[in-house]
Biopython code that builds the backbone (N, CA, C, O; Angstrom):
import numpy as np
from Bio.PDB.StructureBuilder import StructureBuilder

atoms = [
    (1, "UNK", "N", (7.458, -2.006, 17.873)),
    (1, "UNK", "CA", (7.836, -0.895, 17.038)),
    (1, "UNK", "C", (7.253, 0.387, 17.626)),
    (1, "UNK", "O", (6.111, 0.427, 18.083)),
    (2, "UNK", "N", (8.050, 1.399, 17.599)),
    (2, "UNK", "CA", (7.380, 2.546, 18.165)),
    (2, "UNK", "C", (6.883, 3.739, 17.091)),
    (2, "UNK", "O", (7.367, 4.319, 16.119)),
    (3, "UNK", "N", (6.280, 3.747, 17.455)),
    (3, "UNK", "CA", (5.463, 5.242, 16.289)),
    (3, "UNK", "C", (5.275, 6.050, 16.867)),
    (3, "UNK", "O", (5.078, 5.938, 18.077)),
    (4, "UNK", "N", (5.258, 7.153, 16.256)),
    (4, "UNK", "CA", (5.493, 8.829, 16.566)),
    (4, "UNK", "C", (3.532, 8.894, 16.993)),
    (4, "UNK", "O", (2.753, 8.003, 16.655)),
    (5, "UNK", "N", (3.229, 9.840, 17.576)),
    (5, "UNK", "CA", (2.033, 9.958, 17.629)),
    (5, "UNK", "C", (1.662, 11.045, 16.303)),
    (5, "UNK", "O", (2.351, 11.800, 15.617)),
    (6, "UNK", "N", (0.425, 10.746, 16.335)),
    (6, "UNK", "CA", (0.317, 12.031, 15.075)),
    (6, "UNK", "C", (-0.192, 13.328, 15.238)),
    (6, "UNK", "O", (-0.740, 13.636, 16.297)),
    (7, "UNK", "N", (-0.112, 13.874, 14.603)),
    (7, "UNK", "CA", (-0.059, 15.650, 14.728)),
    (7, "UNK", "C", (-1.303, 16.004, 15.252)),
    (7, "UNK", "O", (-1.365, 16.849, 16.145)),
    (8, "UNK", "N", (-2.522, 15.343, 14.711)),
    (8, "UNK", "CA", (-3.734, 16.124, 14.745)),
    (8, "UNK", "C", (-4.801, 14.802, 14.111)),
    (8, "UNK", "O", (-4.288, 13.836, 13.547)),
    (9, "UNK", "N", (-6.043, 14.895, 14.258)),
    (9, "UNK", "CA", (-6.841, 13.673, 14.256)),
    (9, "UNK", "C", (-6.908, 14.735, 13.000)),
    (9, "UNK", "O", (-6.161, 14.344, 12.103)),
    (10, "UNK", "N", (-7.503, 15.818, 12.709)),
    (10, "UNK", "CA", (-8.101, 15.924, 11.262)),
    (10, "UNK", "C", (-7.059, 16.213, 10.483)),
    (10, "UNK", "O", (-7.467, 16.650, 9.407)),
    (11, "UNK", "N", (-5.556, 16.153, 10.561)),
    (11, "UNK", "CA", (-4.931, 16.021, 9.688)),
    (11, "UNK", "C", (-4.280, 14.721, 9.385)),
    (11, "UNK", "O", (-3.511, 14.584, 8.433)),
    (12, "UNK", "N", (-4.668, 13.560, 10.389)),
    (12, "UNK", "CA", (-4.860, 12.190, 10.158)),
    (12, "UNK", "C", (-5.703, 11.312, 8.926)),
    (12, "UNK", "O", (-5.427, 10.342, 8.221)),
    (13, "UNK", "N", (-6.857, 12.202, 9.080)),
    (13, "UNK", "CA", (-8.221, 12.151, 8.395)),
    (13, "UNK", "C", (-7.935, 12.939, 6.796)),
    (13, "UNK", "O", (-8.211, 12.191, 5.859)),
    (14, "UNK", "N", (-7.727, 13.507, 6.633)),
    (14, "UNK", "CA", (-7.319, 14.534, 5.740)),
    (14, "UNK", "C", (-6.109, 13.570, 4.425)),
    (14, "UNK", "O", (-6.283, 13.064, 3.316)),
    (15, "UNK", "N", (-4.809, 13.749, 5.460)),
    (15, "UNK", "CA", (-3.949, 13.019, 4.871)),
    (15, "UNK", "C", (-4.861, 11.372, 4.273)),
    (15, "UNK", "O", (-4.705, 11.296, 3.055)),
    (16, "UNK", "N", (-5.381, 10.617, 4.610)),
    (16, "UNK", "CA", (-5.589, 9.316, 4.570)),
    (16, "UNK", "C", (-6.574, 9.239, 3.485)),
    (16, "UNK", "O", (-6.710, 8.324, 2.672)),
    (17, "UNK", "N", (-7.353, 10.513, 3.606)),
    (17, "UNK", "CA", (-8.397, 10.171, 1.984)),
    (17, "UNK", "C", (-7.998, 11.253, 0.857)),
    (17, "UNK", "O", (-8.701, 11.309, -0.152)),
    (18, "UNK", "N", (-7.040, 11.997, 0.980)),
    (18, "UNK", "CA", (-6.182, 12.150, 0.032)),
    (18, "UNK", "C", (-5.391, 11.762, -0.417)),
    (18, "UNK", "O", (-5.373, 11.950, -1.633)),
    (19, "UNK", "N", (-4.592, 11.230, -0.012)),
    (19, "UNK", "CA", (-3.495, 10.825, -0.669)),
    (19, "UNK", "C", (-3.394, 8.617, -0.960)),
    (19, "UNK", "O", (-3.542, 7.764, -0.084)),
    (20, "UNK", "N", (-3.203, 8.471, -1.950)),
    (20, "UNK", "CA", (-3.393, 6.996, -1.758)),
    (20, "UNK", "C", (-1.786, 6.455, -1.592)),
    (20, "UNK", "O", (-1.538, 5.462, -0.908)),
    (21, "UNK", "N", (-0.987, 7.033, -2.121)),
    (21, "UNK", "CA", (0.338, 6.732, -1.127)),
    (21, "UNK", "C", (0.838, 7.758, -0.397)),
    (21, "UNK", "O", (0.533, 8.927, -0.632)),
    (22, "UNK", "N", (1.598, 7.420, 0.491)),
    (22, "UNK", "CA", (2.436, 8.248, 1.129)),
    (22, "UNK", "C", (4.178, 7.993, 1.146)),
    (22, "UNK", "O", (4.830, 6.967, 1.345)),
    (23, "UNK", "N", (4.588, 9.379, 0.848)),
    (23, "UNK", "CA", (5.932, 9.260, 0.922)),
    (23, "UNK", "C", (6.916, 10.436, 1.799)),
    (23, "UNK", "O", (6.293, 11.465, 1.538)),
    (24, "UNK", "N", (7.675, 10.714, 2.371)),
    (24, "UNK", "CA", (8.887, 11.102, 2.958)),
    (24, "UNK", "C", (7.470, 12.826, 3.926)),
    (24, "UNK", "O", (7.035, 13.068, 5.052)),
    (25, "UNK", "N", (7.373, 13.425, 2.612)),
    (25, "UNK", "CA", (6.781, 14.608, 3.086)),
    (25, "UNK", "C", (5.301, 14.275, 3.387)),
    (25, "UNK", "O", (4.747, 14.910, 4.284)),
    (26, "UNK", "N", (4.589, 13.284, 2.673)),
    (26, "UNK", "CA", (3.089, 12.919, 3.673)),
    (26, "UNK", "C", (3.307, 12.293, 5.336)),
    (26, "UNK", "O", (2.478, 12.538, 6.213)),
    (27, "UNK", "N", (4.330, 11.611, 5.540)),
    (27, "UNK", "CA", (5.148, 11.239, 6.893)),
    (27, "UNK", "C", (5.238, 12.218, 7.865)),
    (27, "UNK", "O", (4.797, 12.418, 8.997)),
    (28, "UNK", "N", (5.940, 12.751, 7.074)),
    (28, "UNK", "CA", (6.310, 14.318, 8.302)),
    (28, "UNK", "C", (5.367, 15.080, 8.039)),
    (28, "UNK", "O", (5.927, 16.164, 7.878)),
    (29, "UNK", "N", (3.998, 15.265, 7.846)),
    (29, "UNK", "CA", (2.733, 15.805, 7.915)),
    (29, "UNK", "C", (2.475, 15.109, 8.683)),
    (29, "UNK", "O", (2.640, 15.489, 9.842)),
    (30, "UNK", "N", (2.102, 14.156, 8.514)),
    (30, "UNK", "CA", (1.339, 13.305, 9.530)),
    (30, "UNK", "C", (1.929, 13.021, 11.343)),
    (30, "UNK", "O", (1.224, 12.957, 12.350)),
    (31, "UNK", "N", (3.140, 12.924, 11.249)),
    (31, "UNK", "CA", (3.982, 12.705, 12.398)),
    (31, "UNK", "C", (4.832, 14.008, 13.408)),
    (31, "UNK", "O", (5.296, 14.109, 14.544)),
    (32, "UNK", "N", (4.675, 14.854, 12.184)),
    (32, "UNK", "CA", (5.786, 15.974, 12.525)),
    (32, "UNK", "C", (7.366, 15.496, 11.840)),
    (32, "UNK", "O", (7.735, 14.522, 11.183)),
    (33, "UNK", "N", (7.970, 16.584, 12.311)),
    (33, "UNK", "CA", (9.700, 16.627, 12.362)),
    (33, "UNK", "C", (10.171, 15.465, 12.344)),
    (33, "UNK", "O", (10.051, 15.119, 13.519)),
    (34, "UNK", "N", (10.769, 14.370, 11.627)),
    (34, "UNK", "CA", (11.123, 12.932, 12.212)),
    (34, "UNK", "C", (12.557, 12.894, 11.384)),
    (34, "UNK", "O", (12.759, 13.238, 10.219)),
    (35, "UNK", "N", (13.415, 12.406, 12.281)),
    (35, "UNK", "CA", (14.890, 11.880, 11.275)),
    (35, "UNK", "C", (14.462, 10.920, 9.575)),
    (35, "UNK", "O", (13.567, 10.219, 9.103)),
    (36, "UNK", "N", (15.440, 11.351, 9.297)),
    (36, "UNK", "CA", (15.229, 10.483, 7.689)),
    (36, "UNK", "C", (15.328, 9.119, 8.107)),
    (36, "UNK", "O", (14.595, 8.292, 7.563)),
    (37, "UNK", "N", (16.438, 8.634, 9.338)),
    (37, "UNK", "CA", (16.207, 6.908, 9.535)),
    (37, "UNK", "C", (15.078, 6.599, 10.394)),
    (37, "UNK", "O", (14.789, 5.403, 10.346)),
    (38, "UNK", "N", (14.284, 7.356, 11.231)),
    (38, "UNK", "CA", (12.801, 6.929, 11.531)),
    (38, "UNK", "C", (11.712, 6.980, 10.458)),
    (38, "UNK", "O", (10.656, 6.403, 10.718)),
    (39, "UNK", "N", (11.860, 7.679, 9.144)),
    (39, "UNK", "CA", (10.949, 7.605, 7.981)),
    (39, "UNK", "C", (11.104, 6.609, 7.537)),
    (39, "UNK", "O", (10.234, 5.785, 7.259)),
    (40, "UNK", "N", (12.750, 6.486, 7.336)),
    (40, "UNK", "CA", (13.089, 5.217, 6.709)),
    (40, "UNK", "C", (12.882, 3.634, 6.964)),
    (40, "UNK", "O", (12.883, 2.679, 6.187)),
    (41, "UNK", "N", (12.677, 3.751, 8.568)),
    (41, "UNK", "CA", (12.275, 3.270, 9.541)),
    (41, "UNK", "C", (10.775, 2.600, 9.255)),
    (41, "UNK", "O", (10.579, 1.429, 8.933)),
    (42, "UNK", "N", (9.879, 3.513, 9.430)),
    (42, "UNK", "CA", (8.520, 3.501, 9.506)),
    (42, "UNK", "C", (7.907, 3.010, 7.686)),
    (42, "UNK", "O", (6.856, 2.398, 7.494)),
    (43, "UNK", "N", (8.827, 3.448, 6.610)),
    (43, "UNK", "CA", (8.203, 2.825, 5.554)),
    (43, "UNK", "C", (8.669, 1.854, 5.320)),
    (43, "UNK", "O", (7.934, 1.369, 4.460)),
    (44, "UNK", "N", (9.437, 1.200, 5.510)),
    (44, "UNK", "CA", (10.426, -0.263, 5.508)),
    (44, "UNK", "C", (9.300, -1.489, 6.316)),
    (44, "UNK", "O", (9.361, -2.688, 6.044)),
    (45, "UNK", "N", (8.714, -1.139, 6.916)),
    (45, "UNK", "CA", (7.476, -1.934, 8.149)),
    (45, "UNK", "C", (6.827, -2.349, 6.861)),
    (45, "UNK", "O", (6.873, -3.412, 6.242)),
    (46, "UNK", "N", (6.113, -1.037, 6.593)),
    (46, "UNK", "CA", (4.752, -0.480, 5.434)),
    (46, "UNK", "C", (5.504, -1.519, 4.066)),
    (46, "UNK", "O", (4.602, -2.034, 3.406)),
    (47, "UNK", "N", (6.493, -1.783, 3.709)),
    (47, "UNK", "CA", (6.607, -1.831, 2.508)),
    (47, "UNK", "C", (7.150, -3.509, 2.767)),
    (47, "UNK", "O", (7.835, -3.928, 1.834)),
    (48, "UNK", "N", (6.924, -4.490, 3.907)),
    (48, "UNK", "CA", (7.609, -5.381, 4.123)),
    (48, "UNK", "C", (5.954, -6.028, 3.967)),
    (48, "UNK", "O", (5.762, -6.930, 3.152)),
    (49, "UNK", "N", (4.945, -5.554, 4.709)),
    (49, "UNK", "CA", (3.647, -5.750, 4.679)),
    (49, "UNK", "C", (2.861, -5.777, 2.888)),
    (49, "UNK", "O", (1.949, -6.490, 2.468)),
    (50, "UNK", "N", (3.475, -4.957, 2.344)),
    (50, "UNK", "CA", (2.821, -4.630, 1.155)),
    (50, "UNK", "C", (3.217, -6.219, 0.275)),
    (50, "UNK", "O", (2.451, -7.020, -0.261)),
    (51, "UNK", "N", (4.576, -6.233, 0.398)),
    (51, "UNK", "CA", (5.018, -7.840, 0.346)),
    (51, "UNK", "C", (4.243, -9.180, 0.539)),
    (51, "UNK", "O", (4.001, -10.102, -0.240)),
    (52, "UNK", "N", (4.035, -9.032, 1.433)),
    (52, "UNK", "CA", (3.211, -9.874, 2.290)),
    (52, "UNK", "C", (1.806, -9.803, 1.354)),
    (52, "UNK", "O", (1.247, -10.879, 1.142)),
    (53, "UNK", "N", (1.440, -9.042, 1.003)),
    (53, "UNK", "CA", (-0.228, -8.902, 0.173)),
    (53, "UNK", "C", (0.589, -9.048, -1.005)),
    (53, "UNK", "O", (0.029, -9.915, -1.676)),
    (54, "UNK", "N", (1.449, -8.717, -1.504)),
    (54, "UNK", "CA", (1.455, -8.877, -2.983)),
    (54, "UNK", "C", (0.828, -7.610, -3.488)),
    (54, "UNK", "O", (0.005, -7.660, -4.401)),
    (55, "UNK", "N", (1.222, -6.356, -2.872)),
    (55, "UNK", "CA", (0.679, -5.187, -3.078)),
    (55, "UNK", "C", (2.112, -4.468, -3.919)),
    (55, "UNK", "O", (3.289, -4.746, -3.689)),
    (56, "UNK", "N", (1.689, -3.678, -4.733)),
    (56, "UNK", "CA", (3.229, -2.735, -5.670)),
    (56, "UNK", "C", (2.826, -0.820, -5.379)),
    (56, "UNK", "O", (1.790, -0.304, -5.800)),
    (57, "UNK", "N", (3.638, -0.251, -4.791)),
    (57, "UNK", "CA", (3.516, 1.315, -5.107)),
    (57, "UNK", "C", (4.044, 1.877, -6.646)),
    (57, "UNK", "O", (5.057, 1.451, -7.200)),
    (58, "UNK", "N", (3.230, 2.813, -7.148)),
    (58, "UNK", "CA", (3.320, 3.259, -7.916)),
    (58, "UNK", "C", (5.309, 4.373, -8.032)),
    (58, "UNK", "O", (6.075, 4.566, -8.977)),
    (59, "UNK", "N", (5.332, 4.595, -7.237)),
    (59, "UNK", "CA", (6.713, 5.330, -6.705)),
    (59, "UNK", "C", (7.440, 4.369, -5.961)),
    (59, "UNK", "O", (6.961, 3.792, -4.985)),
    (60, "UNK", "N", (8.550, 4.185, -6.383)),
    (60, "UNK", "CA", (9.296, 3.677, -5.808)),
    (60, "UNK", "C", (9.902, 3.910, -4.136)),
    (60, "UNK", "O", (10.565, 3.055, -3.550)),
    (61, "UNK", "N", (9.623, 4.863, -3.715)),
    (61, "UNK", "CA", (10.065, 5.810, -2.768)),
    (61, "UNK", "C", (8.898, 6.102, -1.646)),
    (61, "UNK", "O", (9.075, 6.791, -0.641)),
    (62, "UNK", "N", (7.307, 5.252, -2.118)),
    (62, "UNK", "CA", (6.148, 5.519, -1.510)),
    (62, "UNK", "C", (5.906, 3.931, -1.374)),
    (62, "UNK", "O", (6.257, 2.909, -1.963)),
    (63, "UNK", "N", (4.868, 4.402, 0.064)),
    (63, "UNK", "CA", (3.868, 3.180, 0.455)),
    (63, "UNK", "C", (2.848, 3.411, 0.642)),
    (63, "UNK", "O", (2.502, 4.478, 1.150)),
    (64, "UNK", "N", (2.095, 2.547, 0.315)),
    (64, "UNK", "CA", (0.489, 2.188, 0.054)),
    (64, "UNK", "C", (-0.227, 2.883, 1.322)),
    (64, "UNK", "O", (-0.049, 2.284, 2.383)),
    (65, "UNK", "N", (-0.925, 3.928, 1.371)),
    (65, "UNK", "CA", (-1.509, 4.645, 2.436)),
    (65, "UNK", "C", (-2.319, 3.507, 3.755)),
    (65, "UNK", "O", (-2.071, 3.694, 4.946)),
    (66, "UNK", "N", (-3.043, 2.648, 3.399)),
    (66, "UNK", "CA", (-4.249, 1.908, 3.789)),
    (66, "UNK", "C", (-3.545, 0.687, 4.358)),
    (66, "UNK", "O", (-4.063, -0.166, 5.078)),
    (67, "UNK", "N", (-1.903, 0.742, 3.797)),
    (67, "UNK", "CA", (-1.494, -0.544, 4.495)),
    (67, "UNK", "C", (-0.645, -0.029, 5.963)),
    (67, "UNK", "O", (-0.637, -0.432, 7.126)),
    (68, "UNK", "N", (0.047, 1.084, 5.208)),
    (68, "UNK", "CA", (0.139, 2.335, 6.151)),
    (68, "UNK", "C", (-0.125, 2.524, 7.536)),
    (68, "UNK", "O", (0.503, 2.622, 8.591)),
    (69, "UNK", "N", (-1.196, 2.535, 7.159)),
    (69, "UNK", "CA", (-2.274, 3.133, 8.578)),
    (69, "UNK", "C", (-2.357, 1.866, 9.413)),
    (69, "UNK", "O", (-2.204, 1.818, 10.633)),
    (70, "UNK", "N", (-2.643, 0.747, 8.525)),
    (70, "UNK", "CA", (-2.767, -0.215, 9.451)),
    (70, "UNK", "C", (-1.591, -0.556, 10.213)),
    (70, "UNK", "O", (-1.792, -0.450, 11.423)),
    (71, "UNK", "N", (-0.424, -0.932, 9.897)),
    (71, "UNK", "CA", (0.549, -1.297, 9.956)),
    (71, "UNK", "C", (0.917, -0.553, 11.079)),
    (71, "UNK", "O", (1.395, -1.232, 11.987)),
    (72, "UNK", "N", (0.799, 1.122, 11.357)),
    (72, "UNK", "CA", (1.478, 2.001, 12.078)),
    (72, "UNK", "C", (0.278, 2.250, 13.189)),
    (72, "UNK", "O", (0.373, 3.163, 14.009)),
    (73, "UNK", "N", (-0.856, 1.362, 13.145)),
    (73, "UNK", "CA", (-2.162, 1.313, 14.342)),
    (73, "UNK", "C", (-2.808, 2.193, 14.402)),
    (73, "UNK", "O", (-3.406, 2.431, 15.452)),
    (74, "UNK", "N", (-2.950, 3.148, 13.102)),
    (74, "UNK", "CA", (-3.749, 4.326, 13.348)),
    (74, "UNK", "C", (-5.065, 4.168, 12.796)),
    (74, "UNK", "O", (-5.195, 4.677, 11.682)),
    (75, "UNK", "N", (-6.036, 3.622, 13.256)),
    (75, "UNK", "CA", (-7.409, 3.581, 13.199)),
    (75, "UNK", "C", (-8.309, 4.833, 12.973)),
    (75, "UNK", "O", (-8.597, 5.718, 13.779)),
    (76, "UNK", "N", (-8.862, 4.607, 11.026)),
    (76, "UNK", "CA", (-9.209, 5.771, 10.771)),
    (76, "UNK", "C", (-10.963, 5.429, 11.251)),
    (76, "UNK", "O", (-11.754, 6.331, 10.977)),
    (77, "UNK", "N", (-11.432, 4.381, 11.823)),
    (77, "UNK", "CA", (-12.951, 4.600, 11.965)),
    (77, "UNK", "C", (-12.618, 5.810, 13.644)),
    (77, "UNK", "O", (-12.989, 6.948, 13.929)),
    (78, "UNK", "N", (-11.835, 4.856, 14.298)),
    (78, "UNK", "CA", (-11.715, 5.592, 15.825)),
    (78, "UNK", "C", (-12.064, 7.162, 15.220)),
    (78, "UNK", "O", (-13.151, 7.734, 15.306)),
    (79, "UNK", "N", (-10.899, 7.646, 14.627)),
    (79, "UNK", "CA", (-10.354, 8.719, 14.045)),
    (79, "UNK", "C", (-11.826, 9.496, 13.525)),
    (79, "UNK", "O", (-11.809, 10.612, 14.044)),
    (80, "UNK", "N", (-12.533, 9.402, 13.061)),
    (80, "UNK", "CA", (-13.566, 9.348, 12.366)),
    (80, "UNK", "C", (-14.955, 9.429, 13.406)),
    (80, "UNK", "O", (-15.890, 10.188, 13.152)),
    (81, "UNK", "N", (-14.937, 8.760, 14.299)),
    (81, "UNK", "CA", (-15.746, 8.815, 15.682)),
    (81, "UNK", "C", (-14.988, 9.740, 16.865)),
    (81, "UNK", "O", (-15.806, 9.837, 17.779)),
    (82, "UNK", "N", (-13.975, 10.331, 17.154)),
    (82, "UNK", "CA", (-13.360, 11.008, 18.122)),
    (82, "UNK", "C", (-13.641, 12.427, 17.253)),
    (82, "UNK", "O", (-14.287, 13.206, 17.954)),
    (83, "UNK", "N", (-13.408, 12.845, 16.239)),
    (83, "UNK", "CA", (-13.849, 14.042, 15.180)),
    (83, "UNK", "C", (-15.329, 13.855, 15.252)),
    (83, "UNK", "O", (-15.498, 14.435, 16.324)),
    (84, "UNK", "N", (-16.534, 13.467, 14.894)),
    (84, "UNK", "CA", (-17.654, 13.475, 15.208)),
    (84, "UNK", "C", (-18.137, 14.066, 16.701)),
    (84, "UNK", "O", (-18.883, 15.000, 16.995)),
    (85, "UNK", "N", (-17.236, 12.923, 17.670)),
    (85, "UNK", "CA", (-17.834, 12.935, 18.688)),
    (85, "UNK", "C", (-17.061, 15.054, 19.154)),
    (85, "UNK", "O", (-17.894, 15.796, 19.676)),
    (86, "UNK", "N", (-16.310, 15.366, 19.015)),
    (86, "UNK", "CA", (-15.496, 16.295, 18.936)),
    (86, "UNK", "C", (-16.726, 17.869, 18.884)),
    (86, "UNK", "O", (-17.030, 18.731, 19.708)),
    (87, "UNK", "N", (-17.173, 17.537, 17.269)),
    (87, "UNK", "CA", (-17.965, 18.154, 16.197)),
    (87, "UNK", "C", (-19.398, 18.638, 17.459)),
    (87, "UNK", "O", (-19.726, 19.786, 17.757)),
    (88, "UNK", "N", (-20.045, 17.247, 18.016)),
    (88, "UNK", "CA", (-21.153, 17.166, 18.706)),
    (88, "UNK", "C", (-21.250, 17.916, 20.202)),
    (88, "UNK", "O", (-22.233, 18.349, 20.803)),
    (89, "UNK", "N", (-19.550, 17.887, 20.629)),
    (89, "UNK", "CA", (-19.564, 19.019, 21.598)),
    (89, "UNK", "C", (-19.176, 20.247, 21.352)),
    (89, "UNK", "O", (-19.015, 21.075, 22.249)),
    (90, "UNK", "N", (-19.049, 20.407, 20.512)),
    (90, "UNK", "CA", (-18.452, 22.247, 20.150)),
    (90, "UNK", "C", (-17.294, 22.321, 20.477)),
    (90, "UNK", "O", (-17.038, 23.288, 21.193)),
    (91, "UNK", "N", (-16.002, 21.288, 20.085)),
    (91, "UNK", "CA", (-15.003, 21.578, 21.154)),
    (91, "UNK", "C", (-14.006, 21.854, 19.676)),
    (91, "UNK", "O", (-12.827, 22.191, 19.782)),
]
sb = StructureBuilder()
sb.init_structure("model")
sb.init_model(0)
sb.init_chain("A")
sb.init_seg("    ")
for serial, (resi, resn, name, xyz) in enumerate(atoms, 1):
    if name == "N":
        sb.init_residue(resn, " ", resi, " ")
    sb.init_atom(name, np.array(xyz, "f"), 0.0, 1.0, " ", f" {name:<3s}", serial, name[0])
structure = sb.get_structure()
């Protein structure tokens, strides 16, 4: 499966402990500009997984942030240590 890269590590970070689902417009924050059938795309994964746990979104139209992330390989400790490590050089 291919995934968009994401916009920005602290708006990776940002998005992920705000929001506990994500839907259509937390996507295209996170990814940028994307066709409606690559959203459609990318939460159909998220929401096949949520299945799989026996997990329910509150919105019909949203998926579970945390299954999300996993699902689409975006590692918020990395994320979390590359921003630190970031922070520690002044960059």
């Amino acid at each position: 499966m291919n995934v968009p890269p994401i916009t920005s590590i602290e708006n990776a970070l940002r998005l992920y402990y705000t929001h506990s689902e994500f839907g259509n417009k937390e996507i295209v924050q996170l990814f940028g500009k994307l066709s409606t059938a690559t959203i459609a795309r990318l939460k159909k994964i998220v929401k096949g997984e949520m299945e799989k746990r026996d997990m329910f979104s509150y919105g019909i139209y949203k998926v579970n942030t945390v299954v999300a992330y996993a699902v689409w390989g975006i590692d918020v400790f990395d994320l979390e240590k590359r921003i630190k490590k970031l922070k520690e050089l002044a960059l």
